[in-house]
C-alpha atoms as a printed R data frame, in Angstrom:
    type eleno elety resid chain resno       x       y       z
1   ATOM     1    CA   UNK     A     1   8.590  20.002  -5.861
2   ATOM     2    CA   UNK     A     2  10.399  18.303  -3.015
3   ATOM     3    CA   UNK     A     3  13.046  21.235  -2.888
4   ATOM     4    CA   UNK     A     4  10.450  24.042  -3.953
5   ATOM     5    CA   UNK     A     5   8.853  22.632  -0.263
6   ATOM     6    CA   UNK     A     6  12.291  22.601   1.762
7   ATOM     7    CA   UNK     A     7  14.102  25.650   0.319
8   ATOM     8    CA   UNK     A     8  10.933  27.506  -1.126
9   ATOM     9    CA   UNK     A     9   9.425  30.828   1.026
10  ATOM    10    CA   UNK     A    10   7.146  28.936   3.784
11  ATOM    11    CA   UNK     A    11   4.230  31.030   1.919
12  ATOM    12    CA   UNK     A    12   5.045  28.333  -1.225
13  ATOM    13    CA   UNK     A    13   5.398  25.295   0.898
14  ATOM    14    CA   UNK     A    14   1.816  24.338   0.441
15  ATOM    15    CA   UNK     A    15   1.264  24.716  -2.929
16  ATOM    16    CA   UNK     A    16   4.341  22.830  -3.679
17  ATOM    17    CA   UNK     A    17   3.284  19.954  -0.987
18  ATOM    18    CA   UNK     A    18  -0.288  20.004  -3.099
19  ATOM    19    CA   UNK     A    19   1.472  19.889  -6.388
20  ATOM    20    CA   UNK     A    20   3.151  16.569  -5.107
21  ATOM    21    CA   UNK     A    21   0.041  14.910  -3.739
22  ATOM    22    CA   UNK     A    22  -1.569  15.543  -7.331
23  ATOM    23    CA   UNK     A    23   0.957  13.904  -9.043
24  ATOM    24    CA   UNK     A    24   1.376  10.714  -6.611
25  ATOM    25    CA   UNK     A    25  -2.379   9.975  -5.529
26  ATOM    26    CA   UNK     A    26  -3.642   7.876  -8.100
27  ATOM    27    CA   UNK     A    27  -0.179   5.471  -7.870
28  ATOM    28    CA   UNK     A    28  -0.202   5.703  -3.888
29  ATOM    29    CA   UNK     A    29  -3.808   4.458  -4.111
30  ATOM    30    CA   UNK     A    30  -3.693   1.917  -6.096
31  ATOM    31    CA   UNK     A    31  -1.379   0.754  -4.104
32  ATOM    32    CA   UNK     A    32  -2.732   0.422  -1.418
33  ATOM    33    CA   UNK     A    33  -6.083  -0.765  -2.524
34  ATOM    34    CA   UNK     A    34  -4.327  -3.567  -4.415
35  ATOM    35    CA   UNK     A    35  -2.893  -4.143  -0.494
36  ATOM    36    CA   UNK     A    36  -5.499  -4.372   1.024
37  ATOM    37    CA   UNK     A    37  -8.798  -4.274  -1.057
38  ATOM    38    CA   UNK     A    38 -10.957  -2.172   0.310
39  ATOM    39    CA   UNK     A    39 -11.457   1.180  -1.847
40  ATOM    40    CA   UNK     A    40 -12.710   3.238   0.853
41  ATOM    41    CA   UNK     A    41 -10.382   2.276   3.543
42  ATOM    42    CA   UNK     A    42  -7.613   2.725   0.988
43  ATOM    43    CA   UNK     A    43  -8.663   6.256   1.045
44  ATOM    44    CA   UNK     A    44  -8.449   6.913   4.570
45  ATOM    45    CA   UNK     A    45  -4.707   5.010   4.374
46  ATOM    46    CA   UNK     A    46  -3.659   7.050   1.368
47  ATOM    47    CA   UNK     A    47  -4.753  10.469   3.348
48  ATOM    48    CA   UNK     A    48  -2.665   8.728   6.354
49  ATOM    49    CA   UNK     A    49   0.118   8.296   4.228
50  ATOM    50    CA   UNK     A    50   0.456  11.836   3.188
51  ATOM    51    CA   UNK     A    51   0.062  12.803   6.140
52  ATOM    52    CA   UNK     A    52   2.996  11.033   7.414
53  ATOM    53    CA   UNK     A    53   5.075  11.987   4.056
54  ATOM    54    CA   UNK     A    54   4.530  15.956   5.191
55  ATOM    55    CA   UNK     A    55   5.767  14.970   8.496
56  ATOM    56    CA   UNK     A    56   8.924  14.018   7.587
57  ATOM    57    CA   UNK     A    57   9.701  15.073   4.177
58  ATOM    58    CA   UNK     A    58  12.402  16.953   5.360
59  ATOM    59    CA   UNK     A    59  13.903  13.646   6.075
60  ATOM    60    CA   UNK     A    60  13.686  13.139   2.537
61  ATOM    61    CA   UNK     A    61  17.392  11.825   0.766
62  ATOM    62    CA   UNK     A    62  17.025  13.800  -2.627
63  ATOM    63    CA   UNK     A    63  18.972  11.289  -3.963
64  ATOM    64    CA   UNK     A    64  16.493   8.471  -3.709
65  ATOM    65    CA   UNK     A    65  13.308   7.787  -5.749
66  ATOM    66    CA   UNK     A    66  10.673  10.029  -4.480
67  ATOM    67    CA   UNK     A    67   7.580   7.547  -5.773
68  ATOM    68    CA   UNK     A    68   9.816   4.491  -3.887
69  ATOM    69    CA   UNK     A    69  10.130   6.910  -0.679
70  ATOM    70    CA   UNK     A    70   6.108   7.549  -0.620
71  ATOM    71    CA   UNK     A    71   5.450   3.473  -1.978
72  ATOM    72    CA   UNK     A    72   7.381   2.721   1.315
73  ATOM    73    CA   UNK     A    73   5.119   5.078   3.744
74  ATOM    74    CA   UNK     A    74   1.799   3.566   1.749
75  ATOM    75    CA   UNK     A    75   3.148  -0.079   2.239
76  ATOM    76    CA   UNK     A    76   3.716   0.707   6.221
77  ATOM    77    CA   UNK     A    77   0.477   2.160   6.339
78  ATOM    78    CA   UNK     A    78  -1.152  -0.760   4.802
79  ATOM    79    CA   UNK     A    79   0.967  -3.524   7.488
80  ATOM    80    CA   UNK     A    80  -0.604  -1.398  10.512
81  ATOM    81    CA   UNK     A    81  -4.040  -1.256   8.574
82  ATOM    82    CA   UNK     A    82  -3.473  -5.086   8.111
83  ATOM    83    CA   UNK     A    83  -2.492  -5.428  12.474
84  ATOM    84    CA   UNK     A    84  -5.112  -4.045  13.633
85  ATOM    85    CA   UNK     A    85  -7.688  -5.838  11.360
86  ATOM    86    CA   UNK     A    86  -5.975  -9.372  13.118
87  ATOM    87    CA   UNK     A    87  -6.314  -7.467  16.378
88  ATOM    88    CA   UNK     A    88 -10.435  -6.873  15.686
89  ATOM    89    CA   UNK     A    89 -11.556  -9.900  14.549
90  ATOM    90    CA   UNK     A    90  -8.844 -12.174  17.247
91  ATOM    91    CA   UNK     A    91 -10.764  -9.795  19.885
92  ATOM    92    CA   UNK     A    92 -14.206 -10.534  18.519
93  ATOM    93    CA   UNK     A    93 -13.820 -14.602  18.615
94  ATOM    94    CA   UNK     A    94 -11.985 -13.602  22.183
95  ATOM    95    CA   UNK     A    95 -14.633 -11.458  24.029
96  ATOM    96    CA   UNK     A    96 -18.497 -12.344  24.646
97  ATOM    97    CA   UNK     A    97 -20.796 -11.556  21.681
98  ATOM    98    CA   UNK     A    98 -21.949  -8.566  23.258
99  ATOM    99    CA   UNK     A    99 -18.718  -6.897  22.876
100 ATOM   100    CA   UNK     A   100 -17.943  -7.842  19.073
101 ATOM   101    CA   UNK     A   101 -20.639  -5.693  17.984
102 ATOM   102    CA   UNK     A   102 -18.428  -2.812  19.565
103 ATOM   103    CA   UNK     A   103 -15.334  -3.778  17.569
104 ATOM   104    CA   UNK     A   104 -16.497  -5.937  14.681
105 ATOM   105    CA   UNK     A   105 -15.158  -5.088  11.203
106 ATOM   106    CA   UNK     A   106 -17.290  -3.217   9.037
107 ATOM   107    CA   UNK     A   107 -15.036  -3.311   6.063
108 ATOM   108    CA   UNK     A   108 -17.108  -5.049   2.489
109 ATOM   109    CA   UNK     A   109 -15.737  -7.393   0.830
110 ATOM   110    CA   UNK     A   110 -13.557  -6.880  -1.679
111 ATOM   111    CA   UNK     A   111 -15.158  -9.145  -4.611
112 ATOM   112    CA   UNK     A   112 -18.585  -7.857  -3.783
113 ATOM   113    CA   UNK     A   113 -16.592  -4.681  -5.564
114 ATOM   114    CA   UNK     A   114 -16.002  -6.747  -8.315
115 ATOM   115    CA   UNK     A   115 -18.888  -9.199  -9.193
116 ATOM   116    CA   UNK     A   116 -18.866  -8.611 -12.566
117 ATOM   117    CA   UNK     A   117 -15.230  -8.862 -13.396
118 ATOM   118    CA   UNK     A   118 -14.405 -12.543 -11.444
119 ATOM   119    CA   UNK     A   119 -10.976 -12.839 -13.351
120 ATOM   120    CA   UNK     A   120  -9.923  -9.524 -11.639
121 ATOM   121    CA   UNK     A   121 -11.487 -10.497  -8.503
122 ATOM   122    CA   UNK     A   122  -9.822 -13.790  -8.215
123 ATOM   123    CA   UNK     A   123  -6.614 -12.505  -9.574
124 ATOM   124    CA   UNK     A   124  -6.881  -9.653  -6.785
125 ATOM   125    CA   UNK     A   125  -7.743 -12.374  -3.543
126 ATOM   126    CA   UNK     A   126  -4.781 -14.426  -5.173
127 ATOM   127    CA   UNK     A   127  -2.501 -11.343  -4.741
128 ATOM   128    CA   UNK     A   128  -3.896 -10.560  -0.961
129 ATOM   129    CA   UNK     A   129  -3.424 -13.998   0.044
130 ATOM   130    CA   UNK     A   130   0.369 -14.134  -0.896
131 ATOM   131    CA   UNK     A   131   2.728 -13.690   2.362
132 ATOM   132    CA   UNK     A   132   4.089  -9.968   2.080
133 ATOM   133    CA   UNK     A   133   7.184 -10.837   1.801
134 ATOM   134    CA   UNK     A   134   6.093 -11.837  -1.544
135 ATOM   135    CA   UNK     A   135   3.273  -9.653  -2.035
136 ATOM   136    CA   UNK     A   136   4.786  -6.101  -2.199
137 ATOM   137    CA   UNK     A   137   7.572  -6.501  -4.496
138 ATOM   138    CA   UNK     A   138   5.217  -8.096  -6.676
139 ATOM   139    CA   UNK     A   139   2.952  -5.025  -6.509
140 ATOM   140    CA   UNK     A   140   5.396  -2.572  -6.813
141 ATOM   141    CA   UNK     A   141   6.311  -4.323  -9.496
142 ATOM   142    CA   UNK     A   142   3.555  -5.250 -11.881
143 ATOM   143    CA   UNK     A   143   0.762  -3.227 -10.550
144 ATOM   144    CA   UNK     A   144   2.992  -0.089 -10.036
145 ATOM   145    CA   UNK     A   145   5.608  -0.145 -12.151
146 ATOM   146    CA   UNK     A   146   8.474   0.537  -9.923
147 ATOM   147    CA   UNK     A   147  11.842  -0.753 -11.565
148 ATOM   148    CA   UNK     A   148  12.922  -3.640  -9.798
149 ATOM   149    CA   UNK     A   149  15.947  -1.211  -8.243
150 ATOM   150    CA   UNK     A   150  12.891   1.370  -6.804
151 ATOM   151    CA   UNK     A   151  10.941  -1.665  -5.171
152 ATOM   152    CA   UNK     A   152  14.117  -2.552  -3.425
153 ATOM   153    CA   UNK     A   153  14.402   0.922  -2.163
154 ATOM   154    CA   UNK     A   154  11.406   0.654  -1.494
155 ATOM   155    CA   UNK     A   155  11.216  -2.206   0.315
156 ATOM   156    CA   UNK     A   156  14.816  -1.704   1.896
157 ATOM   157    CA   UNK     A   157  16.008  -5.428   0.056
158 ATOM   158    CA   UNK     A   158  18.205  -6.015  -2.981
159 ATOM   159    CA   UNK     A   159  17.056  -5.674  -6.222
160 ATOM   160    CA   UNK     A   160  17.733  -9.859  -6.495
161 ATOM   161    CA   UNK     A   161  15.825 -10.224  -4.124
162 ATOM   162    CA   UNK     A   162  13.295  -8.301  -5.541
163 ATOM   163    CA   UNK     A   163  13.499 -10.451  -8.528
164 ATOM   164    CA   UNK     A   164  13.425 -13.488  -6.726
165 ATOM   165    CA   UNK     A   165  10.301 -12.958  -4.976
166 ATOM   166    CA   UNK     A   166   8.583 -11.227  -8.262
167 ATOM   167    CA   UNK     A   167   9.055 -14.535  -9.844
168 ATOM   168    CA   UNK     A   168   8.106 -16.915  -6.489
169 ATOM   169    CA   UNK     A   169   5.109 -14.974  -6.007
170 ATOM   170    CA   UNK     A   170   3.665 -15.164 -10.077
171 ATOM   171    CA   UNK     A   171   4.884 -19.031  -9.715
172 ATOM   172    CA   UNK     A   172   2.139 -18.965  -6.823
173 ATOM   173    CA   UNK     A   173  -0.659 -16.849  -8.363
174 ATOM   174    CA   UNK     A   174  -0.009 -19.236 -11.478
175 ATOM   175    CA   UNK     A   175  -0.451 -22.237  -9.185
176 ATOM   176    CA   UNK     A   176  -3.444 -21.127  -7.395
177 ATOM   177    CA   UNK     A   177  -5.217 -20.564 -10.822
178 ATOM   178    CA   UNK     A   178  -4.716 -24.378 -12.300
């Protein structure tokens, strides 16, 4: 599809760009939802992240994973997502009360998702509060399949150290459970 969009008539570019949003949206957002919990912001980040895939597909290396290309754009999406949450509520405790209500974060909690399945919910808040230095590989990983050798694409690190911080981060969530 990738080389239907860059060699393809510009008449077939966006069927071809539509073809590869069907086949990578459900992945992409569970992705990011797992990232950062919130089902309806994950929606606006996965639209965001296509958006920025069209932009520069034709920066594309064929020769690289396509799913480990887009998992990469999602991720980045998700790390400015994360930013300028800190940014909202640091500025809310900053300014007078008056002012939070113009910048106060709206987003629902994540478990209030998931009341009924606590395992899943604590399992999930367990993955969120892992550093992401641990937390992406491990997502990529176990949530999303990726081999270890697309996560490190991915994630622009080796594939040991992709390994490395799979394991450190289920020796956490294992921790945090007993």
């Amino acid at each position: 599809m990738v080389a239907r969009y860059l060699t393809g008539p510009p008449a077939g570019r966006q069927p071809a760009f539509a073809g590869l949003m069907r086949r990578h949206k459900q992945p992409l957002y569970r992705l990011i939802v797992a990232q950062i919990g919130d089902p309806d912001d994950a929606l606006d980040l996965l639209q965001e992240s296509f958006v920025s895939a069209h932009a520069a597909l034709g920066r594309y290396d064929p020769s690289r994973s396509l799913r480990a290309w887009l998992a990469r754009i999602a991720i980045n999406k998700c790390r400015d997502w994360h930013r300028r949450r800190r940014v909202r509520h640091f500025l809310a405790r900053v300014l007078p009360i008056e002012a939070g209500e113009r910048i106060a974060d709206t987003a629902p909690d994540a478990q209030a998702h998931a009341i009924d399945r606590d395992d899943l919910a604590r399992t999930l808040a367990g993955i969120r509060r892992l550093p992401a230095i641990l937390r992406d590989p491990l997502i990529l990983c176990a949530i999303e399949q990726l081999s270890h050798a697309e996560a490190a694409e991915a994630l622009g690190i080796t594939v040991k150290a992709v390994e490395t911080r799979v394991r450190r981060a289920r020796a956490l969530l294992d921790a945090d459970r007993a």
